[in-house]
N, C-alpha and C positions, 0 to 999 in steps of 0.2 A: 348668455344663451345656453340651454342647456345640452348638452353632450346628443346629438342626434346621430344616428345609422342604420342607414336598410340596410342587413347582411345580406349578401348576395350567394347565392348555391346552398344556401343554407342547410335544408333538408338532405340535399344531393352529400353536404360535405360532412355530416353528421355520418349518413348513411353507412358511409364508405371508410369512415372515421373509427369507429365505436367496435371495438369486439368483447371484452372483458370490464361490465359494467362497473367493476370495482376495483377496477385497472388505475394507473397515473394516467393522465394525457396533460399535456402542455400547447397550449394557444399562444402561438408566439408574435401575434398581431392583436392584443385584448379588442382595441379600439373600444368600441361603448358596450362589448361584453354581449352581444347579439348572438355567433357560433357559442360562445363560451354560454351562454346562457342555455341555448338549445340544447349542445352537450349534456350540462351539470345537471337539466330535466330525466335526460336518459341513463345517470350514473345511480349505484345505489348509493346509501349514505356513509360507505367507507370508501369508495371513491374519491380519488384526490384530482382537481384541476390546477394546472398552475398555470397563469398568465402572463403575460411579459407584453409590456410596450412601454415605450419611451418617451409616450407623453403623460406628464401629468393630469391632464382633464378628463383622458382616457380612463387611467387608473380609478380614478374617484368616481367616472360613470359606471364604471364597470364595476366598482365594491358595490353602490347603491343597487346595482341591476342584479344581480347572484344573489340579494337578502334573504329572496322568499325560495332558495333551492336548500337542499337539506344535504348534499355530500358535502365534503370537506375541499375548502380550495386557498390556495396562496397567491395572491399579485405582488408581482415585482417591476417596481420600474424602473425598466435595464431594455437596450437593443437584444433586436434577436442573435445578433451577434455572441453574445454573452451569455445564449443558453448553455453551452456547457459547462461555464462557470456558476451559475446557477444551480443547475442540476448538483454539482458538486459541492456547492453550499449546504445542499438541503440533506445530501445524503443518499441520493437518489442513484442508482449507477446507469437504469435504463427504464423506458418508457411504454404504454400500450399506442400510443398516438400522438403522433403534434400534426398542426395544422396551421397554415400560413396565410391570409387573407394579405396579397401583398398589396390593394387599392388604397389611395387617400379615404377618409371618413368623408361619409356627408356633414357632419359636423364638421372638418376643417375646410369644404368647399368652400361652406355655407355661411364660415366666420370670416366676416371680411379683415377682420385685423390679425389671423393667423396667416397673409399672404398667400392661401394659396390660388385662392379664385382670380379669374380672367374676366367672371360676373360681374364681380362688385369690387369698388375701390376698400385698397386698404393699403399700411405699411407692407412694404416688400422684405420680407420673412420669408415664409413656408421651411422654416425648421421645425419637426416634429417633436425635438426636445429644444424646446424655448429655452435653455438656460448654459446651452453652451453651441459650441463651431460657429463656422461661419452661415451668414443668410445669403437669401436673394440679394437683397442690398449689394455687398461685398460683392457677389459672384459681376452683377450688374456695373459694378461702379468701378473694382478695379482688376478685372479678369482684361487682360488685350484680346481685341480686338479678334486675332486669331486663333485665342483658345475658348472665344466666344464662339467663334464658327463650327471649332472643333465640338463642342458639346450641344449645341443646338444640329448640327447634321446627328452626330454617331447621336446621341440619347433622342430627339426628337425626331428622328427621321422625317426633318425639315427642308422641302425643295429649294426653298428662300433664304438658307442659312446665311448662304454668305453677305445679304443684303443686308437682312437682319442685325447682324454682328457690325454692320458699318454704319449705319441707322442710327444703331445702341452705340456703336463708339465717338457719334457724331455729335448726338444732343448729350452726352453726358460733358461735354466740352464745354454747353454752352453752362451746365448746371447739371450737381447729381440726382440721377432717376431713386425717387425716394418712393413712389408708389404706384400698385400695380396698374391704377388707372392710366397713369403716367404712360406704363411701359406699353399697355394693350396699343393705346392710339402712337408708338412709335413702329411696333410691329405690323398694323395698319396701314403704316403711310410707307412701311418698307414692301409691304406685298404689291406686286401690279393688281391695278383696278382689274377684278372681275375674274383674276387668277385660281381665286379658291370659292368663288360664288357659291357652290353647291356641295362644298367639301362642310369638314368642323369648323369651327369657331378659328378665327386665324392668326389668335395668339396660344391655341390649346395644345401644339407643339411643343414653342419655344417654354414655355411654363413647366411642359413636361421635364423638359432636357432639365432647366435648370432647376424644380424641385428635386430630379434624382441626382441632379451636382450636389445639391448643399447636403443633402443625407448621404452620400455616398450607395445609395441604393443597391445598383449592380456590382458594387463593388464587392459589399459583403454578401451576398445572396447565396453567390456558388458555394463557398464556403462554410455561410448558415444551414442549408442542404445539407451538405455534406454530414457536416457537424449532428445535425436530428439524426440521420438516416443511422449514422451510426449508434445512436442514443437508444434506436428500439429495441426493444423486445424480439425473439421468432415468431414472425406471425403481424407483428405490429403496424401499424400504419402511416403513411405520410399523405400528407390533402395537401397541396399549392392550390390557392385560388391567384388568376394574375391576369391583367386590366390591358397590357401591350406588348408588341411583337419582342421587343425587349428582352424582357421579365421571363415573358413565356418559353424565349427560345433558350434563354442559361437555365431554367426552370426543365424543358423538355429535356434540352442535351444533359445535364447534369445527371438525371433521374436514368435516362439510357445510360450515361459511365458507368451508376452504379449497379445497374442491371447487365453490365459486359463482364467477362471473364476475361481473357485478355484484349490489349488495346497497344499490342506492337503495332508498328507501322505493317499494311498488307506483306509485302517483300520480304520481311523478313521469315523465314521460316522454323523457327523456334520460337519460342515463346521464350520473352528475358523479361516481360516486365515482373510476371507472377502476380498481376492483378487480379482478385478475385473478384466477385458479384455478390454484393451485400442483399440487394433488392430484386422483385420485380416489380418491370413497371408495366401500368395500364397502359395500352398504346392510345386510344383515343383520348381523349380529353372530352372532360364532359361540359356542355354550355347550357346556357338559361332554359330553361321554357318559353314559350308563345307566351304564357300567364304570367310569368315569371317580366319580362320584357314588358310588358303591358303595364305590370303595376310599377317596375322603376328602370324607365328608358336608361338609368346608366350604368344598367349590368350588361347590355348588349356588348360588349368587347373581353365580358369574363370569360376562363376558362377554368376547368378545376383537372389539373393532373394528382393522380394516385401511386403512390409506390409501397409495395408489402417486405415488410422485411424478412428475408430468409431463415 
């Protein structure tokens, strides 16, 4: 199947993205190269783009997809984690922009054997870099029962957690849950009839929680943040695009840290931390269009926050 993705804020993230058309920017989510693509339109041809994502299939849609643009660009496949080491690789000290699409691709919804759809049956995966950590699988088959709960409430903000996590610790007894079909119809027979009738899909939670288990999603985030914001330029730009309340709130609070001067506790009356303020940030968060929504229903939960470097 080949490498598919609607980029979502696209023009919005470009926009807000782009000052110095012959500037570096770094795309630290390539996926199939769609912002990246937009971008490398708007660069002149000494312009450098550099790409990062951690899947393979990504990588190679996204070389093929950059063919017909004329600036100069690098892909590397490494987490965004790792962009400072990257940057340091190349020689780079700082940046005019990076930008972060943190959503799954429609291409790995859409592949049933990259486990991460609750659509279609497939192996239970949903690791974004197939060739190492642990998967779904693992998380599914030998997480207890109460760290299942724990990650299905905090990362899915799932009513049913606890049900859930007993359900999953109950049939894995009988046999290990080896596919997502498998797990949708355990999730199913764990919700009460009629409990989420008019809500999402009512395995679209637990799948959440436990794709951000196995990549460690929120774990590295704050500190990928951090990590960019430092890497700009004065002047330079940060884009977060981000899909749940999650994502978006260490995304929001994070972007406020670094737009605080200090962050002692109220009470105290001195200032001891000596925190400065790297950024500012845009206080609203920018969402889809009407148009935008119309042509792919499943940007309705994006947001894009902005932050400028001092």
């Amino acid at each position: 199947m080949a490498f598919h993705h609607v980029s979502v804020l696209r023009e919005e993230t470009i926009d807000n993205l782009i000052g110095n058309p012959s500037g570096v920017y770094v795309d630290c989510t390539l996926g199939g190269g769609g912002h990246s693509h937009a971008l490398a339109e708007r660069l002149n041809d000494d312009g450098l783009l550099i790409g990062l994502d951690q899947d393979a299939d990504a990588i190679a849609a996204a070389t093929k997809r950059l063919e017909d643009t004329t600036c100069r660009h690098i892909l590397v496949q490494r987490n965004f984690s790792q962009l400072s080491d990257v940057l340091d690789e190349l020689g780079i000290d700082a940046v005019d922009g990076v930008m972060f699409d943190l959503g799954v691709s429609s291409y790995q919804l859409d592949t049933p054997e990259r486990g991460f759809s609750y659509m279609q049956d497939g192996p239970l995966d949903m690791r974004m870099d197939r060739s190492r950590g642990k998967s779904a699988y693992d998380v599914v088959n030998s997480y207890s029962e109460g760290e299942l709960y724990r990650i299905i409430k905090e990362y899915g903000e799932e009513r049913w957690a606890k049900r859930i996590a007993s359900f999953i610790a109950a049939a894995r007894k009988e046999k290990a849950i080896e596919r997502t079909g498998e797990l949708v119809s355990i999730i199913k027979k764990a919700i009460p009839a009629g409990a989420g009738k008019d809500g999402p899909h009512p395995a679209k939670r637990t799948f959440q929680a436990i794709r951000i288990e196995v990549n460690d999603e929120l774990g590295i985030l704050r500190n990928a943040l951090e990590s960019a914001a430092n890497r700009l330029k004065p002047g330079g730009h940060i884009c977060v695009i981000t899909f749940h309340s999650l994502e978006d709130r260490i995304t929001k609070q994070t972007l406020k840290l670094l737009a605080t001067d200090c962050i002692c506790p109220p009470d105290i009356p001195v200032c001891t931390c000596h925190h400065k303020a790297i950024l500012k940030a845009k206080r609203q968060a920018i969402s889809p269009s009407p148009e935008e929504l119309e042509q792919n229903p499943r940007a309705r939960s994006a947001k894009l926050r902005v932050g400028i470097r001092k």
